[in-house]
C-alpha positions as protocol buffer text, in pm:
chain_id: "A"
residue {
  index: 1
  type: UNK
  ca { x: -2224 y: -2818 z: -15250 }
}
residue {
  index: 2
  type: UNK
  ca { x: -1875 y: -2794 z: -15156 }
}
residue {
  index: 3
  type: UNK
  ca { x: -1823 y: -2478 z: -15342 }
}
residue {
  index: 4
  type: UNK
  ca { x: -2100 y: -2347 z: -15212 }
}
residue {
  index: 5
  type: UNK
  ca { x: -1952 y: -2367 z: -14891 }
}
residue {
  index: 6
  type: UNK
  ca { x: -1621 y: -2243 z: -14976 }
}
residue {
  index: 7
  type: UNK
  ca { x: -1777 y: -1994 z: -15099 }
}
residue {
  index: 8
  type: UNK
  ca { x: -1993 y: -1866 z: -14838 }
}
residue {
  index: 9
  type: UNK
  ca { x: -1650 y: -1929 z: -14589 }
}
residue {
  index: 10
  type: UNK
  ca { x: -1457 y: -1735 z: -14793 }
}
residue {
  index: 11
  type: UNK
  ca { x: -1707 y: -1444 z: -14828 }
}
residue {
  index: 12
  type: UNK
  ca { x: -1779 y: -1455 z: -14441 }
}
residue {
  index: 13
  type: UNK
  ca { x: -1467 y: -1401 z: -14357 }
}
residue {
  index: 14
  type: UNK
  ca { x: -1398 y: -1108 z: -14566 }
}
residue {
  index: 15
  type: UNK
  ca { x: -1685 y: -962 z: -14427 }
}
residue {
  index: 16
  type: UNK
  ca { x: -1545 y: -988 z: -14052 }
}
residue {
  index: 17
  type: UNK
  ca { x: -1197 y: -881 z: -14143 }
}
residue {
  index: 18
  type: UNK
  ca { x: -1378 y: -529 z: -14294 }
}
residue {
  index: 19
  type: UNK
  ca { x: -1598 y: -474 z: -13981 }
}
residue {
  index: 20
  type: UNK
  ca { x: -1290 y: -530 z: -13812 }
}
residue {
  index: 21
  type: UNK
  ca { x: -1073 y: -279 z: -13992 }
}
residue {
  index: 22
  type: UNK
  ca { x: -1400 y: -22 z: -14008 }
}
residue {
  index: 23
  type: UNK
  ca { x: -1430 y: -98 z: -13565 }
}
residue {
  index: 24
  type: UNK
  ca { x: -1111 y: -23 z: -13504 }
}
residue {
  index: 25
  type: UNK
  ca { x: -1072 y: 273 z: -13705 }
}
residue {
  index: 26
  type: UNK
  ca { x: -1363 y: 424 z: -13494 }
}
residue {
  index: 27
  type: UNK
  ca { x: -1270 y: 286 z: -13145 }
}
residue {
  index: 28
  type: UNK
  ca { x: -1229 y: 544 z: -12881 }
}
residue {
  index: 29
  type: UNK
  ca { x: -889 y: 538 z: -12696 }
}
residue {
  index: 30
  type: UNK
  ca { x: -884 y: 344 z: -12340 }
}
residue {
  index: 31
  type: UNK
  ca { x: -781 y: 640 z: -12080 }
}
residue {
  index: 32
  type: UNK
  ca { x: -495 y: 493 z: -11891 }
}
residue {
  index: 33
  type: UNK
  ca { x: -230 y: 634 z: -11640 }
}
residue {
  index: 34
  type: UNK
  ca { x: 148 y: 566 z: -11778 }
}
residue {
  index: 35
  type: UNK
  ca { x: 204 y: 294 z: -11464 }
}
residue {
  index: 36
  type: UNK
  ca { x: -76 y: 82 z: -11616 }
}
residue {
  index: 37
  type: UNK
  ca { x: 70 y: 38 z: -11947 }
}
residue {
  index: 38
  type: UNK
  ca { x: 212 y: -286 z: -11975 }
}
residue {
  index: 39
  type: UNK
  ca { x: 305 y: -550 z: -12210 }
}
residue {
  index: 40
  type: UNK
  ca { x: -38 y: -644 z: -12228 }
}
residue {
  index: 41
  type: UNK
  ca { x: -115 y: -333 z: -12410 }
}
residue {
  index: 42
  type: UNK
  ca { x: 68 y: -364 z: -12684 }
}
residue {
  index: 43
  type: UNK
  ca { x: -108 y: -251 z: -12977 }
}
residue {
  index: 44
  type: UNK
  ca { x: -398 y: -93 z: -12778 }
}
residue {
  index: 45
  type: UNK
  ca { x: -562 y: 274 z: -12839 }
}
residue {
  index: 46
  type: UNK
  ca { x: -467 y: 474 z: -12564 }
}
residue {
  index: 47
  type: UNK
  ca { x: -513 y: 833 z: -12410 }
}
residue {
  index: 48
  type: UNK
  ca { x: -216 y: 962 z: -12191 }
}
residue {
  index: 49
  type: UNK
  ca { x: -260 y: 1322 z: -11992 }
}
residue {
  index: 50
  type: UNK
  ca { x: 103 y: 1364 z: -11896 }
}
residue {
  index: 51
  type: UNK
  ca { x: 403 y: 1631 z: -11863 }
}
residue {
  index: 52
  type: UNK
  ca { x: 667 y: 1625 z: -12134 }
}
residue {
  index: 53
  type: UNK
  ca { x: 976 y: 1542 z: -11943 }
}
residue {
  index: 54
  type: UNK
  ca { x: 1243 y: 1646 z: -12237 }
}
residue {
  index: 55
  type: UNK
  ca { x: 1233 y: 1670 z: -12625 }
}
residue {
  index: 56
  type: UNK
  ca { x: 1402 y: 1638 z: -12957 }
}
residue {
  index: 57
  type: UNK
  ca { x: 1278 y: 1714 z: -13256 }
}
residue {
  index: 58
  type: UNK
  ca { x: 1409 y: 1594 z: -13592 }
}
residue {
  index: 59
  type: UNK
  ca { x: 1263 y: 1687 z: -13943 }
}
residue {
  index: 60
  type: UNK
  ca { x: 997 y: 1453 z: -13976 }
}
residue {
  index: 61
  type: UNK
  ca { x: 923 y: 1363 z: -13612 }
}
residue {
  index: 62
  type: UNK
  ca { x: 936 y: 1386 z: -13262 }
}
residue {
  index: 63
  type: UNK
  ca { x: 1102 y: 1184 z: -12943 }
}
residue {
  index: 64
  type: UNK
  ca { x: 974 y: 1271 z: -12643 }
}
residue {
  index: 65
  type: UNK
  ca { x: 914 y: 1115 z: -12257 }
}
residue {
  index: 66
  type: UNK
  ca { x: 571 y: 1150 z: -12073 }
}
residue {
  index: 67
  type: UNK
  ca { x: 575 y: 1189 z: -11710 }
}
residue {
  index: 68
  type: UNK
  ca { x: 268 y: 1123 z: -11486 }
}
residue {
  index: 69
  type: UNK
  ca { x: 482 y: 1026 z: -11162 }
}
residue {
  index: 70
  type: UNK
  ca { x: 621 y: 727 z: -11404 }
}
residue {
  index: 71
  type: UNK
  ca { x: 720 y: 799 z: -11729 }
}
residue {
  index: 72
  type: UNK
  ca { x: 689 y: 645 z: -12118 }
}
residue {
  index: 73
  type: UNK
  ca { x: 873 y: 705 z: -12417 }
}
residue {
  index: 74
  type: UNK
  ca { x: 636 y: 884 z: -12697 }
}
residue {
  index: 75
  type: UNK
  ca { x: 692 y: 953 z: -13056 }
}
residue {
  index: 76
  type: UNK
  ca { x: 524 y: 1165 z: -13318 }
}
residue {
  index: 77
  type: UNK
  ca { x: 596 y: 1144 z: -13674 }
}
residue {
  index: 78
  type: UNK
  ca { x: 501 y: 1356 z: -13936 }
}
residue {
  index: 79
  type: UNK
  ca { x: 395 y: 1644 z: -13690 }
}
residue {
  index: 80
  type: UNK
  ca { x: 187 y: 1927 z: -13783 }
}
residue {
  index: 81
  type: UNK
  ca { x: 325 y: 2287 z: -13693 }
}
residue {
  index: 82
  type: UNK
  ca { x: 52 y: 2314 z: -13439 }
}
residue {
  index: 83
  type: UNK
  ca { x: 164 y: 1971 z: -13270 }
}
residue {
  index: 84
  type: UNK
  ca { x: 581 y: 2096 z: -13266 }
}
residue {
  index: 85
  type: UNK
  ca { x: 394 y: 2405 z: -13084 }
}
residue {
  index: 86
  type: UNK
  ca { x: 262 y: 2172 z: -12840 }
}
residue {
  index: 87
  type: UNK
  ca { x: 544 y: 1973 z: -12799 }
}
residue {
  index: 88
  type: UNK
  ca { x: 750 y: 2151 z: -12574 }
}
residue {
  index: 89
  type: UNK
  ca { x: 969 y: 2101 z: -12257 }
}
residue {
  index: 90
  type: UNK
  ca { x: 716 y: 2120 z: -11920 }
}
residue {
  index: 91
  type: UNK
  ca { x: 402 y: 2109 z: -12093 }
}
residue {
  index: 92
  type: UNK
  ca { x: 116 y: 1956 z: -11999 }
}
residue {
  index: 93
  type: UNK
  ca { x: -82 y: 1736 z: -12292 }
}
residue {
  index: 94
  type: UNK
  ca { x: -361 y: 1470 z: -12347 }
}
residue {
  index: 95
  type: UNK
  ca { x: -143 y: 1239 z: -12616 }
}
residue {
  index: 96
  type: UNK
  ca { x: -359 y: 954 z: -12816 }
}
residue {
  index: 97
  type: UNK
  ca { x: -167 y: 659 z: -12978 }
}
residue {
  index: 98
  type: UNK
  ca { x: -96 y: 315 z: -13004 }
}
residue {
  index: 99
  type: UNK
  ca { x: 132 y: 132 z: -12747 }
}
residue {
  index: 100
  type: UNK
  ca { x: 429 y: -61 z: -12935 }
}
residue {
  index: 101
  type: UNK
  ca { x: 734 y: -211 z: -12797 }
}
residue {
  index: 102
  type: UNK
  ca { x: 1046 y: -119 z: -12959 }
}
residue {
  index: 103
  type: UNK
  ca { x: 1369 y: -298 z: -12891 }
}
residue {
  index: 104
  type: UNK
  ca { x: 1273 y: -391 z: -12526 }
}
residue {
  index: 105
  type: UNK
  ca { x: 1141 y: -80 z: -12429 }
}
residue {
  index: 106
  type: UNK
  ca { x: 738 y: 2 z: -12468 }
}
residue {
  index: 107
  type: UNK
  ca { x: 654 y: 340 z: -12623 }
}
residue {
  index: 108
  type: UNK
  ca { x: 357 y: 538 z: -12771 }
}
residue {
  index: 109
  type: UNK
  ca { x: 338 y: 611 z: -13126 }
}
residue {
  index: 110
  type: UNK
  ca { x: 159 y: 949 z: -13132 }
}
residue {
  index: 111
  type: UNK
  ca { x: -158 y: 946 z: -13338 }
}
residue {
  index: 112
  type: UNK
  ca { x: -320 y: 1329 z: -13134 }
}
residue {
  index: 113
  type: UNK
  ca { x: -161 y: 1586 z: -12900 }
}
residue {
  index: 114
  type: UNK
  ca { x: -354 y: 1849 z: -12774 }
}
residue {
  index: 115
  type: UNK
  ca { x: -323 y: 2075 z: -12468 }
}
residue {
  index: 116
  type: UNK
  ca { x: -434 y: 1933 z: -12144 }
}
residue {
  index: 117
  type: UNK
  ca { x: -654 y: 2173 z: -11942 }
}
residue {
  index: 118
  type: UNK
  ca { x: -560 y: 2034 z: -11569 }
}
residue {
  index: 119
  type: UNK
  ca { x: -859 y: 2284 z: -11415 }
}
residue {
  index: 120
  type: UNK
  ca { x: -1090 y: 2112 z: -11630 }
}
């Protein structure tokens, strides 16, 4: 009886964990404005439509600020050449990522960029 239960614990909870991992892989980023991210959003999907403020690219990624009237550190590793086109001083993008804190500052870590149509 008792391994039966064990059992069916054990094999319940491996179940959860994988429609966990297989929700969150599909979970659509919130929409949020830069002045609403917070601590509380750490680890949180997230869409950003924002300015890029400055730039600098190394070889395998990217450092850049967002600016929306506040502003939010962003980096994009492992960028595709369409992305570094993107990615430029002034432009306007919609950015996708996950909110982490670093040191004691919060940042995105790029998942998408893609050009952000304002007359849309």
């Amino acid at each position: 009886m008792q391994k039966t239960l064990n059992a069916t614990a054990v094999a319940a909870t491996i179940i959860g964990l994988a429609l966990l991992f297989v929700l969150d892989c599909y979970a659509q980023p919130v929409q949020m404005r830069i002045s609403s991210i917070s601590q509380e959003n750490i680890g949180k999907f997230v869409e950003v439509k924002a300015k890029v403020n400055w730039i600098s690219e190394k070889e395998k990624s990217v450092f850049f600020e967002l600016y929306d009237g506040n502003t939010l550190f962003a980096v994009k590793f492992n960028p595709t050449q369409e992305e570094r086109v993107l990615l430029r001083r002034n432009s306007f993008l919609v950015v996708t990522g996950k909110i982490q804190k670093y040191g004691k500052t919060i940042e995105i870590v790029v998942d998408s960029v893609k050009p952000w149509n304002q007359t849309a």
